[in-house]
N, C-alpha and C positions, 0 to 999 in steps of 0.2 A: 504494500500500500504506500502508496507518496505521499509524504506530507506538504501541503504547501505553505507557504508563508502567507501571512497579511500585506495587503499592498497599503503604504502610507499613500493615497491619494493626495494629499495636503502638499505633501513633500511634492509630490511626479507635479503639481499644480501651478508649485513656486518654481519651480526648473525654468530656465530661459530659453531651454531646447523646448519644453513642451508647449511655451508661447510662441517660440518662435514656428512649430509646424503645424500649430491650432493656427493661427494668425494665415501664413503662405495655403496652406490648404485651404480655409476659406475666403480667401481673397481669390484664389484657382478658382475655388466652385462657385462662386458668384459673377466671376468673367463667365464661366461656361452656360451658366445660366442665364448670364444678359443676353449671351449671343443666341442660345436655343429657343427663348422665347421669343425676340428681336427676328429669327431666321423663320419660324413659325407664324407671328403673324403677319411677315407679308407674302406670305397667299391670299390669306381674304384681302387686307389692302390694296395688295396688287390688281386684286380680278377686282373689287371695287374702284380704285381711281385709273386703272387703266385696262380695262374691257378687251380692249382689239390685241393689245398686246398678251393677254392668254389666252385670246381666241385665234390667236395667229397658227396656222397650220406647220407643221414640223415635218412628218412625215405620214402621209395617207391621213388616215383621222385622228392622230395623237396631235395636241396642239402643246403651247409653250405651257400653260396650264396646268396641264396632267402632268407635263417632265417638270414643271416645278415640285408639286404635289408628289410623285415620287424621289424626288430630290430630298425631301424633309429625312422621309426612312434613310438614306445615304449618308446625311447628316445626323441624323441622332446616332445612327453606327459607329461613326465618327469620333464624335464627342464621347461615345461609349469607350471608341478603343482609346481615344487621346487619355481619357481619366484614367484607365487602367494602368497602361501607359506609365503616364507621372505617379498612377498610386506604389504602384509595382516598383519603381525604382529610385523615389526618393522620399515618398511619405511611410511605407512601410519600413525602411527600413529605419527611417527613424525613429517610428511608434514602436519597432524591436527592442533597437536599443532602449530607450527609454526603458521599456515593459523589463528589460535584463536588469538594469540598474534597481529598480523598484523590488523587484521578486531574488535577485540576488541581497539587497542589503546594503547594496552598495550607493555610494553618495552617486546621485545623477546630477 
């Protein structure tokens, strides 16, 4: 059986690493999120202040409209991989450390 230790949260809290990757993570996920919403509503914008232009024909009956509208999925994929991306290679590995320092004992 393992025992684990208590995590001093107070402690991992006052860390200037832990502010510093609470702070850049959410400064990341509020850009991603300005731009996903921002990328999102102009399609209705668009097809409301400009009509012709996603009634415009692309190829056979697909117009600029639909390729935008499927465009979103492409982008939210996107934004899926970028996140992962940046999580995978520099928020996690600092939420490790950290989580090492805390459950080790050690000064973080």
């Amino acid at each position: 059986m393992t025992k684990t230790t208590p995590v001093d949260w107070k402690r991992i809290e006052a860390d200037p690493r832990f502010r510093h990757l609470n702070t850049t993570k959410l400064r990341f996920l509020w850009g991603l999120m300005a731009f996903s919403v921002a990328y999102y509503f102009m399609l209705p914008i668009g097809a409301g202040w400009f009509p012709d232009l996603f009634k415009a024909k692309v190829w056979g009956p697909v117009n600029f409209g639909l390729l935008f509208a499927w465009s979103q999925f492409v982008v939210a994929w996107g934004v899926a991989f970028f996140y992962a991306r940046r999580a995978n290679g520099h928020y996690d590995a600092l939420a490790d450390e950290l989580r090492r320092l805390a459950t080790d004992g050690g000064t973080p």
